[in-house]
N, C-alpha and C positions, 0 to 999 in steps of 0.2 A: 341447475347449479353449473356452473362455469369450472370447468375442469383444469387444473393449471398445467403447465403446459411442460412442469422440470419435475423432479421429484429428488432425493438424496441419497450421497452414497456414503460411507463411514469411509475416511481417508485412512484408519485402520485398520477395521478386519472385516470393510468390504460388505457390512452389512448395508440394507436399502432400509426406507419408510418414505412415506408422503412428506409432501409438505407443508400440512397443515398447520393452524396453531405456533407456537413458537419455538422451533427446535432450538435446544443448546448443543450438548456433546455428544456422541455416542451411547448409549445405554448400557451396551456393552463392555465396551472398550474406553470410555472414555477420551477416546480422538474428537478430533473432530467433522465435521460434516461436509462433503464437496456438493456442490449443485451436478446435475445431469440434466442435458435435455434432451425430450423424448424423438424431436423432429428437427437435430438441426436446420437452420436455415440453407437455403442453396443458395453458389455464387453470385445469380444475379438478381440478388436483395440488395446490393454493393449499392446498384445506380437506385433507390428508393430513397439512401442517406441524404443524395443533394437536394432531396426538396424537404427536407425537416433541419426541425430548431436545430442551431451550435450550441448543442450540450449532450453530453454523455446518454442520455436518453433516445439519441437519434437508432441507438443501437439497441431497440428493444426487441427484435426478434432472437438477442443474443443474451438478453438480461432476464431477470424472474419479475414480470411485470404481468398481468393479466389483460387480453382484450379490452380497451375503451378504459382502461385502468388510469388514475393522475397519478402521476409518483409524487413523493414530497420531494421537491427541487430548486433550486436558490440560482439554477444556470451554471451548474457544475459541467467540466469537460471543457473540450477542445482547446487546451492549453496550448499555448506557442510552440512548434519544433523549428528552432533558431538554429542553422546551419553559421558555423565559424570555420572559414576557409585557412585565415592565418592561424589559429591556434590549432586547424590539421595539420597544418604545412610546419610547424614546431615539432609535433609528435611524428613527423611521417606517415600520417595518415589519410586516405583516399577524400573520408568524409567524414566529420565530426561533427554532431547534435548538440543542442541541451535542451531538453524536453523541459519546461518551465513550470511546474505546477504552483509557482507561487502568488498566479493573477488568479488561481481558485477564486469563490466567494467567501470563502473563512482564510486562504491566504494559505492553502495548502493542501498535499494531495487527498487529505483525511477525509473531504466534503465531496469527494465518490464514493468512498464506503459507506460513509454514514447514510449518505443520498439511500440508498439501497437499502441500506440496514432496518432505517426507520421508515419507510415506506412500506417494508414487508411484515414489520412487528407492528404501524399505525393496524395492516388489514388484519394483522392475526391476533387481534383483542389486546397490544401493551396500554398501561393505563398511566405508565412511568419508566421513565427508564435510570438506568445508571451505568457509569463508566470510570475504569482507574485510565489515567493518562498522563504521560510521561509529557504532555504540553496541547498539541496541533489536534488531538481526536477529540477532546472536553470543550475544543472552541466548535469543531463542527457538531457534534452533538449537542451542543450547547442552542448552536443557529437551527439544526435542522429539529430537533425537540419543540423550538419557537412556533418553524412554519407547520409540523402537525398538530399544534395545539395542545401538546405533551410535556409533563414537565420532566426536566432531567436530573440528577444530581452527581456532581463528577467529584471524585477524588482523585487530588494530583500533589505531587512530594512539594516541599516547602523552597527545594532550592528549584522549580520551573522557574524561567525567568519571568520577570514579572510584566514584561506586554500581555504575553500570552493568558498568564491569568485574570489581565484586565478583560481582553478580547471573553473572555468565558463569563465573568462576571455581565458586560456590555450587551451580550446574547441572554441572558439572564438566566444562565444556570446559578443552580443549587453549589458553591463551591464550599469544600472542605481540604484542609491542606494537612498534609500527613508528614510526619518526621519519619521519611525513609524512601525508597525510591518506590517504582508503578508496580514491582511486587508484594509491596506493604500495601500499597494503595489497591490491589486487586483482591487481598484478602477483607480491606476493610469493604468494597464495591458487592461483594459476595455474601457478606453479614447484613448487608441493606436491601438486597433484594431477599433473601432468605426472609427477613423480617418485615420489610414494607411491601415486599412485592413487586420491586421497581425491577423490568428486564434488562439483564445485562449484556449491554452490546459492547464487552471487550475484545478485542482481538481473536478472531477464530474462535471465540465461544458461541457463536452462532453465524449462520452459513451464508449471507449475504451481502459483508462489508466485503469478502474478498471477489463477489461479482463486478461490485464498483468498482474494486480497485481495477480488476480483470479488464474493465476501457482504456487504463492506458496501452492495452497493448492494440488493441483494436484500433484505437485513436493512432496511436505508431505507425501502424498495418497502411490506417486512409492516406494518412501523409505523408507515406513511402512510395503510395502509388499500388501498397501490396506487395512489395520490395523491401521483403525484410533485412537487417541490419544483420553484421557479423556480429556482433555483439552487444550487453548491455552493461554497464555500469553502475549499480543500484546500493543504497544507503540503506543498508538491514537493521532494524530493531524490534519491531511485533512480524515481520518479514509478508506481511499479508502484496506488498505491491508486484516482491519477487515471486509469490507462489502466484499472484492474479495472472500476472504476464507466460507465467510459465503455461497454466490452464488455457491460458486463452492463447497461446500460439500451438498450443496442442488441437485443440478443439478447431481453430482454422486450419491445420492444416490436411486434418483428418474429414473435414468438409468441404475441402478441394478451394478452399480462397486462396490460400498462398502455397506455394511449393518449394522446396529444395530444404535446405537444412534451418534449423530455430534458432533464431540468437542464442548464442554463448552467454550465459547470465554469469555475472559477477557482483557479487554481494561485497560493499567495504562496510565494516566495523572502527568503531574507535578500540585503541590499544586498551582504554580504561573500561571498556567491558566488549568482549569480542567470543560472547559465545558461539556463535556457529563459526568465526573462522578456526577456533581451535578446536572443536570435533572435527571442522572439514582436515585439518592437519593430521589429527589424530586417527583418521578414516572412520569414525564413530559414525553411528545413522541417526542419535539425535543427541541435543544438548545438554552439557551439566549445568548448573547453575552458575554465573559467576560473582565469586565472593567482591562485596565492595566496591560496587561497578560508581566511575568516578570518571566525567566528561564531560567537556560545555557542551557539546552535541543532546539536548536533552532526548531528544527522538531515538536516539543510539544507545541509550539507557534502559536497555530492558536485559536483566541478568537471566533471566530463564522464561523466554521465549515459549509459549504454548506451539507456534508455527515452527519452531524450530528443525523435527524431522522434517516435515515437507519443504521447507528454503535449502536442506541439503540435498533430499531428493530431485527439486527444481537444479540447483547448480551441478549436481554430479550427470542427470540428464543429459543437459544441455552443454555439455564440456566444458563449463565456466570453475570456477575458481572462487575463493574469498579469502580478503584479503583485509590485512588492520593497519591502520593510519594513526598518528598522534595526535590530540589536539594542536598542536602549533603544525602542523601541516595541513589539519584540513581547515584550519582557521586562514589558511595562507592560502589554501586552496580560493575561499568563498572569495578572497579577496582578490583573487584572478582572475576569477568567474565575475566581478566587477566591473574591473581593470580590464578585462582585455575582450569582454563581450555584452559589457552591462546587464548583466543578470546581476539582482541583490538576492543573493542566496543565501540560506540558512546554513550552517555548521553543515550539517548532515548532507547537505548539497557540495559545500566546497570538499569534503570528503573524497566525494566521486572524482574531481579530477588529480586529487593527488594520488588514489587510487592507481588512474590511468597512467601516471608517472611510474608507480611501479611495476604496473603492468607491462608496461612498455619495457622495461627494466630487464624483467624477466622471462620477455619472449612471449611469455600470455599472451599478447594482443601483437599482431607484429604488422610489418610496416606492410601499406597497402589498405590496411582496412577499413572500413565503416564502422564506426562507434555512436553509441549513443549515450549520454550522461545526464542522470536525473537528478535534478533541482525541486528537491521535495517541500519547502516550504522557503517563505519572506525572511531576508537578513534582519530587516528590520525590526520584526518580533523579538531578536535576541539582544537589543542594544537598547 
Protein backbone atom coordinates (compact mmCIF):
# COMPACT_ATOMS: atom_id res chain seq x y z
CA UNK A 1 0.00 0.00 0.00
CA UNK A 2 1.33 3.39 -0.91
CA UNK A 3 1.63 5.49 2.05
CA UNK A 4 0.51 9.10 1.58
CA UNK A 5 2.82 11.42 2.11
CA UNK A 6 0.55 14.51 4.39
CA UNK A 7 -1.75 13.68 6.93
CA UNK A 8 -4.28 16.42 9.15
CA UNK A 9 -4.33 18.80 11.63
CA UNK A 10 -7.57 20.25 13.17
CA UNK A 11 -7.24 24.30 12.51
CA UNK A 12 -8.89 24.16 15.97
CA UNK A 13 -7.86 22.21 18.80
CA UNK A 14 -5.01 20.88 17.06
CA UNK A 15 -6.13 17.43 16.86
CA UNK A 16 -4.18 14.93 14.03
CA UNK A 17 -5.97 11.82 11.88
CA UNK A 18 -4.89 10.34 8.62
CA UNK A 19 -5.96 10.98 5.65
CA UNK A 20 -7.85 8.52 4.40
CA UNK A 21 -11.29 8.23 3.15
CA UNK A 22 -13.07 11.46 3.11
CA UNK A 23 -12.53 13.89 5.81
CA UNK A 24 -15.09 16.71 6.46
CA UNK A 25 -14.75 18.83 9.99
CA UNK A 26 -13.05 18.09 13.03
CA UNK A 27 -14.84 15.41 15.13
CA UNK A 28 -14.16 17.18 17.84
CA UNK A 29 -14.32 20.71 17.40
CA UNK A 30 -16.05 20.98 14.47
CA UNK A 31 -13.22 23.31 12.64
CA UNK A 32 -11.85 22.48 10.12
CA UNK A 33 -9.02 20.41 8.79
CA UNK A 34 -5.24 21.87 7.47
CA UNK A 35 -3.18 19.61 5.35
CA UNK A 36 0.59 18.84 6.96
CA UNK A 37 3.32 17.38 5.33
CA UNK A 38 5.54 14.87 6.69
CA UNK A 39 8.81 15.63 4.36
CA UNK A 40 8.63 19.00 3.23
CA UNK A 41 10.28 19.42 -0.11
CA UNK A 42 13.85 20.98 -0.14
CA UNK A 43 14.95 24.18 -2.07
CA UNK A 44 16.28 22.61 -4.94
CA UNK A 45 13.01 20.87 -6.12
CA UNK A 46 12.50 24.71 -7.44
CA UNK A 47 14.72 23.90 -10.73
CA UNK A 48 12.50 20.30 -11.37
CA UNK A 49 9.27 23.01 -12.16
CA UNK A 50 10.98 24.01 -15.50
CA UNK A 51 10.78 20.79 -17.06
CA UNK A 52 6.84 20.08 -16.24
CA UNK A 53 3.46 20.94 -17.60
CA UNK A 54 2.10 24.95 -17.09
CA UNK A 55 -0.34 24.10 -14.60
CA UNK A 56 -0.75 23.99 -10.83
CA UNK A 57 0.17 20.38 -10.69
CA UNK A 58 3.90 21.31 -11.54
CA UNK A 59 3.97 21.71 -7.73
CA UNK A 60 3.14 18.30 -6.60
CA UNK A 61 5.86 17.69 -4.08
CA UNK A 62 3.85 20.62 -2.27
CA UNK A 63 0.21 19.44 -3.12
CA UNK A 64 -1.73 16.00 -1.51
CA UNK A 65 -1.13 14.05 -4.82
CA UNK A 66 0.32 10.34 -4.42
CA UNK A 67 3.43 8.89 -6.43
CA UNK A 68 2.45 8.13 -10.32
CA UNK A 69 -0.99 9.51 -9.11
CA UNK A 70 -3.31 11.54 -12.37
CA UNK A 71 -4.96 14.40 -10.71
CA UNK A 72 -8.43 15.45 -12.31
CA UNK A 73 -7.10 18.54 -14.18
CA UNK A 74 -8.67 20.82 -17.02
CA UNK A 75 -4.87 22.90 -16.99
CA UNK A 76 -5.48 24.79 -14.13
CA UNK A 77 -2.71 27.44 -12.73
CA UNK A 78 -0.06 29.51 -14.10
CA UNK A 79 -2.17 32.42 -14.61
CA UNK A 80 -0.70 35.82 -15.88
CA UNK A 81 1.22 38.15 -13.24
CA UNK A 82 0.72 41.45 -15.32
CA UNK A 83 3.12 44.00 -14.08
CA UNK A 84 1.39 47.89 -14.68
CA UNK A 85 4.24 50.31 -14.45
CA UNK A 86 1.74 53.41 -15.00
CA UNK A 87 -0.82 52.52 -12.63
CA UNK A 88 2.32 52.03 -9.84
CA UNK A 89 3.62 55.32 -10.85
CA UNK A 90 -0.29 56.76 -10.02
CA UNK A 91 -0.28 55.12 -6.43
CA UNK A 92 3.46 55.68 -5.76
CA UNK A 93 4.29 52.55 -5.89
CA UNK A 94 7.69 50.63 -6.55
CA UNK A 95 5.80 47.64 -8.31
CA UNK A 96 2.35 46.83 -9.00
CA UNK A 97 0.69 43.28 -10.16
CA UNK A 98 -2.55 41.85 -11.04
CA UNK A 99 -2.37 38.23 -10.69
CA UNK A 100 -5.29 37.31 -13.39
CA UNK A 101 -7.00 34.29 -12.48
CA UNK A 102 -9.65 34.82 -14.83
CA UNK A 103 -7.94 32.75 -18.19
CA UNK A 104 -8.60 29.79 -15.52
CA UNK A 105 -10.38 26.79 -17.39
CA UNK A 106 -13.95 27.62 -15.75
CA UNK A 107 -12.91 31.33 -15.78
CA UNK A 108 -11.87 31.58 -12.27
CA UNK A 109 -9.75 30.94 -9.28
CA UNK A 110 -12.42 28.19 -8.08
CA UNK A 111 -10.76 25.50 -10.70
CA UNK A 112 -7.51 25.13 -8.26
CA UNK A 113 -9.51 24.17 -5.42
CA UNK A 114 -11.87 22.14 -6.95
CA UNK A 115 -8.66 20.57 -9.17
CA UNK A 116 -7.62 19.20 -5.67
CA UNK A 117 -10.83 18.68 -4.03
CA UNK A 118 -12.20 16.24 -6.55
CA UNK A 119 -9.10 14.48 -7.26
CA UNK A 120 -8.62 13.58 -3.61
CA UNK A 121 -12.63 12.67 -2.90
CA UNK A 122 -12.48 10.74 -6.99
CA UNK A 123 -9.53 8.48 -4.80
CA UNK A 124 -11.28 8.41 -1.42
CA UNK A 125 -14.56 6.48 -2.67
CA UNK A 126 -16.96 10.11 -3.61
CA UNK A 127 -19.77 8.57 -5.87
CA UNK A 128 -21.39 12.25 -5.93
CA UNK A 129 -20.81 15.33 -5.00
CA UNK A 130 -22.51 18.61 -4.02
CA UNK A 131 -21.87 22.28 -3.41
CA UNK A 132 -23.74 25.74 -2.25
CA UNK A 133 -22.06 28.51 -4.45
CA UNK A 134 -22.35 31.88 -4.43
CA UNK A 135 -21.62 31.68 -8.44
CA UNK A 136 -17.59 30.70 -9.85
CA UNK A 137 -17.25 27.26 -7.32
CA UNK A 138 -20.68 25.32 -8.93
CA UNK A 139 -19.11 26.19 -12.63
CA UNK A 140 -15.68 24.54 -11.60
CA UNK A 141 -17.24 21.69 -9.88
CA UNK A 142 -19.63 21.59 -12.18
CA UNK A 143 -16.33 21.10 -15.12
CA UNK A 144 -14.09 19.10 -12.78
CA UNK A 145 -17.31 16.57 -11.63
CA UNK A 146 -17.44 16.17 -15.63
CA UNK A 147 -13.67 15.22 -16.10
CA UNK A 148 -13.92 12.37 -12.96
CA UNK A 149 -16.84 10.88 -14.28
CA UNK A 150 -18.89 12.10 -11.15
CA UNK A 151 -21.82 13.63 -11.07
CA UNK A 152 -22.43 16.97 -9.10
CA UNK A 153 -25.39 18.86 -7.87
CA UNK A 154 -24.90 22.53 -6.85
CA UNK A 155 -27.12 24.91 -5.28
CA UNK A 156 -26.82 28.42 -5.90
CA UNK A 157 -29.24 31.65 -4.76
CA UNK A 158 -31.57 32.90 -7.57
CA UNK A 159 -30.10 36.46 -7.89
CA UNK A 160 -26.34 34.66 -9.24
CA UNK A 161 -26.02 36.24 -12.40
CA UNK A 162 -27.20 34.49 -14.92
CA UNK A 163 -23.84 33.66 -17.32
CA UNK A 164 -22.56 31.93 -14.50
CA UNK A 165 -25.36 29.75 -14.13
CA UNK A 166 -25.45 28.92 -17.62
CA UNK A 167 -21.59 28.08 -17.39
CA UNK A 168 -22.73 25.44 -14.50
CA UNK A 169 -25.73 24.17 -16.46
CA UNK A 170 -23.10 23.98 -19.93
CA UNK A 171 -20.67 21.73 -17.53
CA UNK A 172 -23.75 19.86 -16.81
CA UNK A 173 -24.27 20.08 -13.23
CA UNK A 174 -27.27 19.20 -11.35
CA UNK A 175 -28.53 23.07 -10.82
CA UNK A 176 -31.03 23.99 -8.31
CA UNK A 177 -31.73 27.64 -7.38
CA UNK A 178 -32.53 28.77 -4.01
CA UNK A 179 -34.43 32.11 -2.80
CA UNK A 180 -31.71 33.23 -0.44
CA UNK A 181 -28.11 33.72 -0.46
CA UNK A 182 -24.87 30.52 -0.22
CA UNK A 183 -25.97 30.28 3.47
CA UNK A 184 -29.58 28.93 2.52
CA UNK A 185 -27.94 27.25 -0.18
CA UNK A 186 -25.34 25.43 2.30
CA UNK A 187 -28.05 24.21 4.39
CA UNK A 188 -30.00 22.89 1.56
CA UNK A 189 -26.27 21.12 0.04
CA UNK A 190 -25.99 19.50 3.58
CA UNK A 191 -29.69 17.82 3.52
CA UNK A 192 -28.49 16.31 -0.01
CA UNK A 193 -25.78 14.80 1.06
CA UNK A 194 -27.18 13.71 4.39
CA UNK A 195 -29.78 12.07 2.29
CA UNK A 196 -28.21 10.95 -1.14
CA UNK A 197 -24.89 10.77 -0.07
CA UNK A 198 -23.37 13.19 -2.41
CA UNK A 199 -19.89 14.68 -0.72
CA UNK A 200 -19.83 17.96 0.10
CA UNK A 201 -16.98 19.95 -1.32
CA UNK A 202 -18.09 23.38 0.34
CA UNK A 203 -15.68 25.69 1.43
CA UNK A 204 -13.36 24.36 4.19
CA UNK A 205 -15.59 21.61 4.89
CA UNK A 206 -13.15 19.42 3.60
CA UNK A 207 -9.35 19.86 3.56
CA UNK A 208 -8.08 20.02 -0.08
CA UNK A 209 -9.72 23.07 -1.99
CA UNK A 210 -7.63 25.18 0.15
CA UNK A 211 -4.21 23.11 -1.19
CA UNK A 212 -5.34 24.29 -4.62
CA UNK A 213 -5.95 27.34 -3.68
CA UNK A 214 -2.47 27.38 -1.69
CA UNK A 215 -0.67 27.54 -5.76
CA UNK A 216 -1.39 30.90 -6.03
CA UNK A 217 1.02 31.66 -3.67
CA UNK A 218 3.58 29.28 -4.88
CA UNK A 219 2.64 30.36 -8.47
CA UNK A 220 3.53 34.19 -7.02
CA UNK A 221 6.68 32.86 -5.20
CA UNK A 222 8.08 31.31 -9.19
CA UNK A 223 7.23 34.51 -10.88
CA UNK A 224 8.75 36.59 -8.36
CA UNK A 225 11.87 34.80 -8.80
CA UNK A 226 11.15 33.87 -5.00
CA UNK A 227 10.98 37.61 -4.24
CA UNK A 228 8.25 37.81 -2.33
CA UNK A 229 5.92 40.95 -2.50
CA UNK A 230 5.28 43.49 0.41
CA UNK A 231 1.96 42.90 0.10
CA UNK A 232 -1.36 41.27 -1.05
CA UNK A 233 -4.59 42.58 -1.88
CA UNK A 234 -7.31 39.76 -1.88
CA UNK A 235 -11.20 39.67 -2.45
CA UNK A 236 -12.65 37.80 0.74
CA UNK A 237 -15.80 35.62 0.78
CA UNK A 238 -15.42 31.72 1.50
CA UNK A 239 -11.77 33.35 2.26
CA UNK A 240 -10.03 29.89 1.37
CA UNK A 241 -7.45 31.93 -1.44
CA UNK A 242 -6.32 34.26 1.63
CA UNK A 243 -5.93 31.26 4.27
CA UNK A 244 -4.19 29.05 0.93
CA UNK A 245 -1.54 31.95 0.39
CA UNK A 246 -1.09 32.53 3.90
CA UNK A 247 -0.28 28.33 4.43
CA UNK A 248 1.65 28.34 1.84
CA UNK A 249 4.05 31.37 2.53
CA UNK A 250 4.39 29.81 5.77
CA UNK A 251 5.33 26.45 4.86
CA UNK A 252 7.92 28.09 2.21
CA UNK A 253 9.31 29.87 4.37
CA UNK A 254 9.90 27.42 7.14
CA UNK A 255 11.57 25.24 4.21
CA UNK A 256 14.01 27.62 3.50
CA UNK A 257 12.54 28.67 -0.35
CA UNK A 258 11.99 32.15 0.37
CA UNK A 259 13.30 34.31 3.30
CA UNK A 260 12.64 37.72 5.09
CA UNK A 261 9.13 38.69 5.87
CA UNK A 262 5.36 37.21 4.31
CA UNK A 263 3.36 39.55 2.39
CA UNK A 264 1.09 41.71 4.23
CA UNK A 265 -2.32 40.13 3.33
CA UNK A 266 -5.16 42.40 2.93
CA UNK A 267 -8.70 41.10 2.67
CA UNK A 268 -11.43 43.72 0.69
CA UNK A 269 -15.12 42.94 1.49
CA UNK A 270 -18.03 44.74 -0.01
CA UNK A 271 -19.74 47.21 2.43
CA UNK A 272 -23.13 44.95 1.79
CA UNK A 273 -21.67 42.08 3.61
CA UNK A 274 -18.27 42.51 5.19
CA UNK A 275 -18.05 40.11 7.78
CA UNK A 276 -14.44 39.68 8.54
CA UNK A 277 -13.66 43.34 8.11
CA UNK A 278 -15.88 44.03 10.95
CA UNK A 279 -14.60 41.51 13.46
CA UNK A 280 -11.01 42.61 12.19
CA UNK A 281 -12.49 46.22 13.58
CA UNK A 282 -13.92 44.79 16.33
CA UNK A 283 -10.60 42.83 17.32
CA UNK A 284 -12.99 39.59 17.42
CA UNK A 285 -11.07 36.18 16.37
CA UNK A 286 -13.89 35.00 14.36
CA UNK A 287 -16.99 36.17 12.59
CA UNK A 288 -20.70 37.02 13.34
CA UNK A 289 -23.01 36.42 10.70
CA UNK A 290 -24.18 39.29 8.56
CA UNK A 291 -27.69 40.15 8.46
CA UNK A 292 -28.98 40.74 4.66
CA UNK A 293 -25.83 40.52 2.88
CA UNK A 294 -26.79 42.58 -0.45
CA UNK A 295 -23.79 43.10 -3.53
CA UNK A 296 -23.25 42.77 -7.17
CA UNK A 297 -20.03 41.14 -6.15
CA UNK A 298 -21.77 37.70 -6.03
CA UNK A 299 -18.41 35.90 -4.74
CA UNK A 300 -18.41 38.59 -1.72
CA UNK A 301 -21.69 37.32 -0.69
CA UNK A 302 -21.13 34.97 1.92
CA UNK A 303 -22.52 36.33 5.42
CA UNK A 304 -21.01 33.75 7.76
CA UNK A 305 -18.04 32.43 6.43
CA UNK A 306 -16.91 28.92 7.85
CA UNK A 307 -13.05 30.14 7.10
CA UNK A 308 -13.59 33.10 8.73
CA UNK A 309 -11.28 32.71 12.14
CA UNK A 310 -8.42 31.54 9.90
CA UNK A 311 -8.68 34.73 7.09
CA UNK A 312 -8.32 36.72 10.58
CA UNK A 313 -5.78 34.76 11.88
CA UNK A 314 -3.97 34.85 8.06
CA UNK A 315 -4.42 38.95 8.12
CA UNK A 316 -3.52 39.69 11.79
CA UNK A 317 -0.30 37.36 11.11
CA UNK A 318 0.89 38.76 8.46
CA UNK A 319 0.39 42.58 9.43
CA UNK A 320 -2.31 43.13 6.84
CA UNK A 321 -5.61 44.61 7.35
CA UNK A 322 -9.30 44.32 5.90
CA UNK A 323 -10.99 46.58 4.61
CA UNK A 324 -14.77 47.39 2.89
CA UNK A 325 -15.49 48.89 -0.56
CA UNK A 326 -19.05 49.97 -2.02
CA UNK A 327 -20.40 48.55 -4.88
CA UNK A 328 -20.06 51.57 -7.05
CA UNK A 329 -16.43 51.63 -6.17
CA UNK A 330 -15.44 48.40 -6.80
CA UNK A 331 -17.63 48.30 -9.95
CA UNK A 332 -15.36 51.51 -10.84
CA UNK A 333 -12.57 49.63 -9.73
CA UNK A 334 -13.17 46.39 -12.44
CA UNK A 335 -13.59 49.14 -14.92
CA UNK A 336 -10.07 50.46 -14.42
CA UNK A 337 -8.71 47.39 -14.11
CA UNK A 338 -10.01 47.44 -17.95
CA UNK A 339 -9.29 50.84 -18.73
CA UNK A 340 -6.11 51.17 -17.76
CA UNK A 341 -4.53 47.53 -18.02
CA UNK A 342 -7.02 45.40 -19.92
CA UNK A 343 -7.76 42.87 -17.38
CA UNK A 344 -11.81 42.18 -17.63
CA UNK A 345 -12.30 41.55 -14.10
CA UNK A 346 -15.03 40.55 -12.10
CA UNK A 347 -16.68 42.87 -9.14
CA UNK A 348 -14.84 41.07 -6.74
CA UNK A 349 -11.46 41.87 -8.71
CA UNK A 350 -12.22 45.53 -9.32
CA UNK A 351 -12.73 45.50 -5.50
CA UNK A 352 -8.91 45.07 -4.85
CA UNK A 353 -7.96 48.08 -6.53
CA UNK A 354 -10.17 50.32 -4.88
CA UNK A 355 -9.12 48.60 -1.92
CA UNK A 356 -5.53 49.88 -2.73
CA UNK A 357 -6.94 53.49 -2.99
CA UNK A 358 -7.80 53.24 0.42
CA UNK A 359 -5.03 51.64 1.50
CA UNK A 360 -3.02 54.06 0.24
CA UNK A 361 -5.20 56.59 1.84
CA UNK A 362 -4.42 55.39 5.01
CA UNK A 363 -0.82 54.60 5.19
CA UNK A 364 -1.52 50.81 5.12
CA UNK A 365 0.41 50.36 2.13
CA UNK A 366 2.86 53.24 1.71
CA UNK A 367 4.82 54.61 -1.13
CA UNK A 368 7.71 52.61 -2.33
CA UNK A 369 6.05 49.38 -2.15
CA UNK A 370 5.41 46.21 -4.10
CA UNK A 371 1.80 45.12 -4.41
CA UNK A 372 0.11 42.58 -5.74
CA UNK A 373 -3.78 42.68 -6.73
CA UNK A 374 -6.02 39.69 -7.32
CA UNK A 375 -8.42 39.42 -10.19
CA UNK A 376 -10.35 36.46 -9.03
CA UNK A 377 -12.69 35.72 -11.77
CA UNK A 378 -14.12 36.93 -15.79
CA UNK A 379 -16.11 40.57 -16.02
CA UNK A 380 -17.73 39.01 -18.46
CA UNK A 381 -19.66 36.34 -16.31
CA UNK A 382 -21.39 39.34 -14.64
CA UNK A 383 -22.83 41.24 -17.73
Amino acid sequence: MTIAKWSLRCSGCDENRDADGLPTLCDRCQSPWLVTYSTPPPPSTRSAFLLRPWNMWRYREWLPILDGEVPVSLGEGMTPLLSVPHMADSFGLSRLWIKDESVNPTYSFKARGLSAAVTRARAGGATRFTVPTAGNAGVALSAYAVAAGIPAHVFAPETTPPRILDQIRVYGGNLELIDGHIGDCGQRARAFAAQQGGFDVSTLKEPYRIEGKKTLGLELAEQLDWDLPDAIIYPTGGGTGLIGMWKCFNELRDAGWVTGTIPRLYSVQSTGCAPVVEAFRQGADETSPWPDPETVASGLRVPAPLGGALSLRAIRDTGGSAVAVDDEELMAGAAQMAGMAAVDASPEGGATLSALRALRASSDIVEGERVVLFNTGAGWLYR
